[in-house]
BANUNU-566712 format. One line per 10 residues: number of its first residue (from 1); their letters; for each residue y, z, x of N, C-alpha, C, CB. Coordinates in Angstrom, 2 decimals. Atoms other than C-alpha are relative to their C-alpha. Glycine has a CB too. Layout:
! BANUNU-566712
NUM) A) Y:Z:X:Y:Z:X:Y:Z:X:Y:Z:X  ...;
//
This chain:
! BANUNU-566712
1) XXXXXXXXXX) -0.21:-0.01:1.43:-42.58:-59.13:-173.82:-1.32:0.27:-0.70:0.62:-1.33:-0.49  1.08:-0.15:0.55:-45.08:-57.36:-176.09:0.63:-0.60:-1.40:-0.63:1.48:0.14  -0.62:0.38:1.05:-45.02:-58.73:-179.67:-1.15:0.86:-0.91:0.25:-1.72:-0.16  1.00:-0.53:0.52:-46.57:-56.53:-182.39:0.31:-0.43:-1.44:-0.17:1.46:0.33  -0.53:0.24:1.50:-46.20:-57.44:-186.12:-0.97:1.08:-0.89:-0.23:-1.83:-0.57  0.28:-1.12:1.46:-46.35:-55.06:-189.11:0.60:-0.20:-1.16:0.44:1.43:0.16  -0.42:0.17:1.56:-46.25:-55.23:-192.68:0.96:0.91:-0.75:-1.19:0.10:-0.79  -1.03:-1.11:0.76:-43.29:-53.58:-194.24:0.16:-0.36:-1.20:1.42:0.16:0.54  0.00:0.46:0.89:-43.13:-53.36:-197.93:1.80:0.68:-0.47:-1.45:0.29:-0.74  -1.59:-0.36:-0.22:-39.14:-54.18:-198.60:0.55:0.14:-1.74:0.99:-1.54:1.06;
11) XXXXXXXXXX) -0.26:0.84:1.36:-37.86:-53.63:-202.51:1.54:-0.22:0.41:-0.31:0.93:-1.72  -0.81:1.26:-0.13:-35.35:-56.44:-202.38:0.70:-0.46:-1.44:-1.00:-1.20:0.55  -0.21:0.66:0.89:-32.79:-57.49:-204.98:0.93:-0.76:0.98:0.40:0.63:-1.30  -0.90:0.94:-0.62:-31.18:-60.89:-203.94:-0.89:-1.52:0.38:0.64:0.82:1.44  0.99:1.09:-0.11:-32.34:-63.98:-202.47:-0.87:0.31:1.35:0.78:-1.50:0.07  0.76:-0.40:-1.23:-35.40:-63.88:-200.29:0.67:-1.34:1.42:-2.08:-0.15:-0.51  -0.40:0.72:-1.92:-33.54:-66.55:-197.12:0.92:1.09:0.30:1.09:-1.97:0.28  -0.74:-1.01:-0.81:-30.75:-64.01:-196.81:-0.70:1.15:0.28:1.18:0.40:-0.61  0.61:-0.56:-0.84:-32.78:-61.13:-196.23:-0.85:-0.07:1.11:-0.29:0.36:-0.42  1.07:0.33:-1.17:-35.37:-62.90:-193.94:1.00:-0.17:1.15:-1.05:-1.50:-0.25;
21) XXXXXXXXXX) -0.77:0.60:-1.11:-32.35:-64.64:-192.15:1.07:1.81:1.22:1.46:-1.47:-1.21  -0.32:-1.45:-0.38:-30.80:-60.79:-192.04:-0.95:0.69:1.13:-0.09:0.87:-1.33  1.15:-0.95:-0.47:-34.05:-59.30:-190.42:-0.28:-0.57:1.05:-1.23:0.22:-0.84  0.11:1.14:-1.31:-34.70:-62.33:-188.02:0.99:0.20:0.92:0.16:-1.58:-0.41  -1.36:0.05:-0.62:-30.79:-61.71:-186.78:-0.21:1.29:1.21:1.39:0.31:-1.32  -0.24:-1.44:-0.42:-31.85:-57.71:-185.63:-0.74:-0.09:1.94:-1.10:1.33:-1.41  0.40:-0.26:-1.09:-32.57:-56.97:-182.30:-1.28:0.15:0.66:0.47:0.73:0.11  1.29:-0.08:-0.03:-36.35:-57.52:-180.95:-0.67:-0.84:-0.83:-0.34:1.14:-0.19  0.58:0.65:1.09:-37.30:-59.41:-184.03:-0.33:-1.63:0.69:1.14:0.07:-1.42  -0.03:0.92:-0.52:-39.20:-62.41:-183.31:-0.79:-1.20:-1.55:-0.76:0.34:1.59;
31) XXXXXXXXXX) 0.12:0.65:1.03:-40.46:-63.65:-186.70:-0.18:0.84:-1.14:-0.91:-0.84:0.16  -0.01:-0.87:1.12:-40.18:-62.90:-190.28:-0.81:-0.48:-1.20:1.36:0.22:-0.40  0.84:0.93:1.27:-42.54:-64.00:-193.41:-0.29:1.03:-1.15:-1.70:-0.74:0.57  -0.36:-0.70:1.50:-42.40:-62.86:-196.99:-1.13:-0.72:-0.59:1.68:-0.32:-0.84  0.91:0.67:0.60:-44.58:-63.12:-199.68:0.19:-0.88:-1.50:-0.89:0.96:-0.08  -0.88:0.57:1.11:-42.08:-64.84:-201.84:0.91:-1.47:0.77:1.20:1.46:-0.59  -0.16:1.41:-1.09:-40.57:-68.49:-201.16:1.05:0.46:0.46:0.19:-1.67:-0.54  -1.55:0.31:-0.52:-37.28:-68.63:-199.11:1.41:-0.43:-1.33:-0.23:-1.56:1.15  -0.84:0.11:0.64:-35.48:-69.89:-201.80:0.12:0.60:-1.64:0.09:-1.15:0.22  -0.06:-1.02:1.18:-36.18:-67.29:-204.27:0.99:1.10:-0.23:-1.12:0.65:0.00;
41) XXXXXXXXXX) -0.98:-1.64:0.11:-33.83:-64.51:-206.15:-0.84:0.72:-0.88:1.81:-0.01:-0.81  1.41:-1.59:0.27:-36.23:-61.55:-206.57:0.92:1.11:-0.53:-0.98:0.90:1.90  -0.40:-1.10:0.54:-35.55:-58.03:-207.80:-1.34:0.46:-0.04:0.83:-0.06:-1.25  1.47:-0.96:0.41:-38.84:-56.27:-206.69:-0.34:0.19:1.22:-1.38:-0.68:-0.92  0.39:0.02:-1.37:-41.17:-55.33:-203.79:-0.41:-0.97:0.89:-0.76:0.63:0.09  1.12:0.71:-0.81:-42.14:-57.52:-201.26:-0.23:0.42:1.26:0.21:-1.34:0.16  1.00:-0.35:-1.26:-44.71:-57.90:-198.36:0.64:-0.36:0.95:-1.39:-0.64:0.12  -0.35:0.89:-1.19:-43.05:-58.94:-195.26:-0.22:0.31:1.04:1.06:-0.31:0.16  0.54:-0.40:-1.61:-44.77:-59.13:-191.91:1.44:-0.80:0.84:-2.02:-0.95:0.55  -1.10:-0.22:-1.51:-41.92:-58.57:-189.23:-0.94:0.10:1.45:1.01:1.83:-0.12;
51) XXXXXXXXXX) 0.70:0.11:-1.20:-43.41:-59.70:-185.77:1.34:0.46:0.85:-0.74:-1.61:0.34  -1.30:-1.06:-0.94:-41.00:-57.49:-183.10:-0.63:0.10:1.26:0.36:1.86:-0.60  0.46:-0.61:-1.32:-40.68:-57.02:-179.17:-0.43:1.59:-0.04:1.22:-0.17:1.05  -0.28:-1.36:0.02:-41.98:-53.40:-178.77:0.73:0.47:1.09:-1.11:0.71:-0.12  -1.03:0.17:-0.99:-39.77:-53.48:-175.50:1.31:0.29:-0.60:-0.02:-1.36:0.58  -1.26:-0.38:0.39:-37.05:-53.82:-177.63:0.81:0.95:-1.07:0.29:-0.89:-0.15  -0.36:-0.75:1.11:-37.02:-51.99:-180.68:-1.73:0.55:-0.46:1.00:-1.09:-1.25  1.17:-0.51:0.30:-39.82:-50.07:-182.81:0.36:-0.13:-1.61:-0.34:1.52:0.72  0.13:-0.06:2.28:-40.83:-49.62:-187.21:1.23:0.57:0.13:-1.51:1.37:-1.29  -1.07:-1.24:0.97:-38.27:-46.47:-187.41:1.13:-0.68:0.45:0.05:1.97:0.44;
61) XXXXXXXXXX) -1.51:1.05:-0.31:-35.48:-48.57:-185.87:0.04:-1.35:-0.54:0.26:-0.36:1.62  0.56:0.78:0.98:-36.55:-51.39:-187.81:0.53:0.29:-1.18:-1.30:0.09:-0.06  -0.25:-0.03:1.37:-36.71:-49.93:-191.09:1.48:0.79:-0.24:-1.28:0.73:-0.75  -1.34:-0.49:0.21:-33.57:-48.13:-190.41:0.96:-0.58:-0.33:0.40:0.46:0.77  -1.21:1.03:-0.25:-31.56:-51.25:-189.96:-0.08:-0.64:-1.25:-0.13:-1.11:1.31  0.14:1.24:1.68:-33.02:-53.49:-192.89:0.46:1.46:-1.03:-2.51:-0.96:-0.60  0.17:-1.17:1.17:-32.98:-49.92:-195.05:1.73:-0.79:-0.62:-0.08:2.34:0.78  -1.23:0.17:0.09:-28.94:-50.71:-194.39:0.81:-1.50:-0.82:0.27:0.17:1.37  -0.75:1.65:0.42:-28.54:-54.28:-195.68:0.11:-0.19:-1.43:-0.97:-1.42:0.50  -0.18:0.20:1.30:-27.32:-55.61:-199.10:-0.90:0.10:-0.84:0.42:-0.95:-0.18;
71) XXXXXXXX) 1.25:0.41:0.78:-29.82:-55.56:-201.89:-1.12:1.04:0.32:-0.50:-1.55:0.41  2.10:-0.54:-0.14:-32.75:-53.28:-200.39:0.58:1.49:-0.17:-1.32:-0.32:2.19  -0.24:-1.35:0.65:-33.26:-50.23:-202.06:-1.19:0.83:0.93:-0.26:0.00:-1.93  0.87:-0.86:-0.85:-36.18:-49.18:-199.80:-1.23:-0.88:0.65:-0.58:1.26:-0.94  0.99:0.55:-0.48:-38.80:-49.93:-197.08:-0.59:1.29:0.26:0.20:-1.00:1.05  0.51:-1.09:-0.22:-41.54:-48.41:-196.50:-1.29:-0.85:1.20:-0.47:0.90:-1.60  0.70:0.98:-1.39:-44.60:-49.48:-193.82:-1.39:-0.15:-0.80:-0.22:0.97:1.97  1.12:0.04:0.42:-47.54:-50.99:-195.18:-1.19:0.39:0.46:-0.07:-0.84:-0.21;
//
């Protein structure tokens, strides 16, 4: 297991636990941290370092998946 973490900047409308808990759920993902609390409802960009197996997945499969989820209008890689 390699673990690499990268900063993806996600804009997010909704609350920041369901997207973290969303992103934590994906395949490879081994931790998730925002730069907004957990129990916040945002409507903007945030920072979030995604720590990931590179074994299991990579960024472009990554940002492909979160791109797909409720609320996010776009990631991009910091």
């Amino acid at each position: 297991m390699t673990d690499y973490t990268e900063l993806f900047k996600i804009t997010y409308s909704g609350t920041v636990r369901d997207l973290t808990t969303q992103i934590a759920g994906l395949t490879g993902v081994t931790n998730v941290s925002t730069s907004a609390g957990s129990s916040q409802t945002v409507d903007e960009t945030l920072a979030c370092d995604i720590s990931y197996d590179t074994y299991e997945t990579d960024r472009e499969e990554l940002s492909a998946q979160i791109e797909t989820m409720d609320g996010v209008t776009e990631v991009v890689f910091g």
